[in-house]
C-alpha positions in Angstrom: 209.1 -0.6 -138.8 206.7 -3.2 -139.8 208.1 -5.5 -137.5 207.7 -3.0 -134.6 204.2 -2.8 -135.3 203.1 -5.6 -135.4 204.9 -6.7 -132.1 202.7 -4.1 -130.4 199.8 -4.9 -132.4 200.9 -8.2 -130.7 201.2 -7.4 -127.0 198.1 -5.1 -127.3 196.0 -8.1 -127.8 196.9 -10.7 -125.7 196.0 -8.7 -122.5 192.8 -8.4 -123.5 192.3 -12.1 -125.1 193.2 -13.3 -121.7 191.2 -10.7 -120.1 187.7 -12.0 -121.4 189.4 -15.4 -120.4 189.8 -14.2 -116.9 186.7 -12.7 -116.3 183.8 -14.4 -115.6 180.6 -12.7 -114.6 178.5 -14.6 -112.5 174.5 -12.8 -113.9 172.8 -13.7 -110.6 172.4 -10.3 -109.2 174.4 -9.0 -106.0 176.1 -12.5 -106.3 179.6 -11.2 -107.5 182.2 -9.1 -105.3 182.5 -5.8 -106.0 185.3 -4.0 -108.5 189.0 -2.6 -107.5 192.1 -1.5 -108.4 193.4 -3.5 -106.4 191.6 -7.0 -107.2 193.0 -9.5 -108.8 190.3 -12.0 -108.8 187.3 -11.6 -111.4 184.3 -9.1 -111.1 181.3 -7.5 -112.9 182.5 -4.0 -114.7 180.3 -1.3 -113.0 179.5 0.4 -116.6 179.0 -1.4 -120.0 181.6 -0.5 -122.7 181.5 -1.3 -126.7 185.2 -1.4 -126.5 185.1 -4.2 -123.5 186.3 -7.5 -124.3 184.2 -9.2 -121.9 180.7 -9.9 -121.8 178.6 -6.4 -120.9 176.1 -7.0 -117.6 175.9 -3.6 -116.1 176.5 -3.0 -112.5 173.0 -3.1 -110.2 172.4 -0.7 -107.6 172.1 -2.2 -104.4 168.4 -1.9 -102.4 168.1 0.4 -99.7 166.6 -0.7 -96.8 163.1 0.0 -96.0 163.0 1.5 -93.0 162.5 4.7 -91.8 164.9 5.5 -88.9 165.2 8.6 -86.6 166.5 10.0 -83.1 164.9 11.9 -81.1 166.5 13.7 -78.3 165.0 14.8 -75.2 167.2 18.0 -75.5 168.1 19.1 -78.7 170.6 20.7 -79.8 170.2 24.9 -80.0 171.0 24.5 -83.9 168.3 21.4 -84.2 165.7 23.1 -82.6 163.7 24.0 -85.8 163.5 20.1 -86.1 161.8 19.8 -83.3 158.6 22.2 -84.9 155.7 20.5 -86.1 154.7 21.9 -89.3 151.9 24.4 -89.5 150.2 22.1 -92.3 149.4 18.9 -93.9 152.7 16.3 -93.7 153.8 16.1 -97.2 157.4 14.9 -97.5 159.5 13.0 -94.5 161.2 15.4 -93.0 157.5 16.6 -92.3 156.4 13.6 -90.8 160.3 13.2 -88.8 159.2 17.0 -87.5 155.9 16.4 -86.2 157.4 12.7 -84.2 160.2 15.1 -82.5 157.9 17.4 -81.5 155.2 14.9 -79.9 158.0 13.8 -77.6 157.4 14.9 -74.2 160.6 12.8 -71.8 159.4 11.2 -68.7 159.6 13.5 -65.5 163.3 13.9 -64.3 162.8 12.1 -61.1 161.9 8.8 -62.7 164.2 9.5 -65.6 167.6 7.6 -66.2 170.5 9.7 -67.5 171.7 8.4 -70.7 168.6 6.2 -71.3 167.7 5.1 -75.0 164.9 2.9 -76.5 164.4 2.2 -79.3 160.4 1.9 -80.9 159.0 0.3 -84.3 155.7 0.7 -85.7 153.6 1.4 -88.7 150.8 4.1 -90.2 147.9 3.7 -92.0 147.0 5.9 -94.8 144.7 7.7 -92.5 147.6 8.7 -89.9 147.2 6.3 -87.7 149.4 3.5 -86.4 148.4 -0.2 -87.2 149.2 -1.6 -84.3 151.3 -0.3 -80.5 154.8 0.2 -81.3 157.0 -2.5 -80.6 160.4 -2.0 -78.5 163.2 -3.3 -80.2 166.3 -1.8 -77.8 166.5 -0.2 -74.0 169.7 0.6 -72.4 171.6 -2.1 -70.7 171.1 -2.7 -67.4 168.0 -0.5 -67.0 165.5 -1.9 -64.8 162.1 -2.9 -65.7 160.2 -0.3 -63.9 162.7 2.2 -66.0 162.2 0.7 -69.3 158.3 0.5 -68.6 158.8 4.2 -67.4 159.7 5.3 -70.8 158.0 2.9 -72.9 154.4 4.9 -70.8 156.3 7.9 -72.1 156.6 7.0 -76.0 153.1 5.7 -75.8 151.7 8.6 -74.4 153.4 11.1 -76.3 152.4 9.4 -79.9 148.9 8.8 -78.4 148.6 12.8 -78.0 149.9 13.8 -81.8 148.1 10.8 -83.8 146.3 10.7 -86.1 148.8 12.5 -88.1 147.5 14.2 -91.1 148.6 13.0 -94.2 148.6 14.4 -97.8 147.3 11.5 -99.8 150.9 10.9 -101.8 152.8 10.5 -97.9 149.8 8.5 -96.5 150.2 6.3 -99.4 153.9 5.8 -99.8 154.2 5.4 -95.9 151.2 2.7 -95.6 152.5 -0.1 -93.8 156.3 0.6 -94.2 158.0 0.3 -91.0 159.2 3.1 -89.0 162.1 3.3 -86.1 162.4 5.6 -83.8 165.2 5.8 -81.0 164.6 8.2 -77.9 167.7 9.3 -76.4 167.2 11.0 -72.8 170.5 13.4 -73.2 169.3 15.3 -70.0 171.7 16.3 -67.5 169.6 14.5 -64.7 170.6 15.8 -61.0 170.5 12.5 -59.8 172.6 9.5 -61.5 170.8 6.2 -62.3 173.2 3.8 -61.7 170.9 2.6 -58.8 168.0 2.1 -61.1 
């Protein structure tokens, strides 16, 4: 009986002995791979355990990124179309502000539009509501023309010029200060005419 203690006493041990052998932790963060089942290489324990035989860093969240990214169609859908509502008050939260940028959206006029067009702007606000600087395009549709791109880069511009300055509660006007914000446009029209030509 002794005996057969011991022996698991024994094999109990020696995984883990090896264990903290086989597992290094690299402590730069984000540096190591990420934990599986199915590993077999080395990698940082997502939680911290007393009972771990290996040195205890505890998993980092990643960073999300900072941008604010939306899409804005030029015809919602019928169950979106509270969305598209700017709020009857100051913007306090994002989904305020994403509100009152859908519903400042006014499409070009459908017989300058492209079917399927998309373009993508990025800008930034000030405190007071107002954008620091034009926004900048950072995608258009393949194979769109220049006339069409300028078409619906007048659009964007016109249709932020009309809503800004946005008003602001003082938390949202701080917290969005200089953060950058994307916006696609997607022109999910059903144009009469197809723009394959432009």
């Amino acid at each position: 009986m002794l005996r057969a203690v011991l022996l698991i006493l024994l094999m109990l041990a020696t995984p883990a002995t090896a264990d903290a052998r086989r597992r290094q932790i690299n402590p730069v963060p984000f540096a190591h791979t990420p934990c599986s089942v199915l590993d077999e290489q080395p990698c940082t324990p997502s939680f911290c355990s007393i009972y771990g035989p290996w040195p205890c860093i505890p998993e980092m969240n990643y960073p999300y990124g900072q941008n604010l990214q939306l899409t804005i169609e030029s015809r919602p859908a019928k169950d979106q179309a509270a969305k598209y509502q700017k709020p009857d008050h100051d913007l306090d939260t994002i989904s305020d502000l994403f509100a009152a940028l859908r519903s400042c959206w006014t499409p070009p006029s459908e017989d300058s539009a492209r079917a399927g067009m998309q373009m993508t702007v990025r800008f930034s606000f000030k405190r007071t509501g107002e954008m620091v600087a034009p926004p900048r395009v950072t995608f258009a549709t393949s194979g769109a023309s220049a006339d069409i791109r300028a078409t619906y880069l007048k659009a964007i511009n016109a249709s932020l010029d009309a809503c800004l300055p946005l008003k602001f509660t003082s938390g949202l006007g701080g917290a969005l200060a200089g953060r950058p914000i994307a916006i696609r446009y997607v022109d999910n029209r059903d144009l009469s005419k197809t723009s394959e030509q432009q």
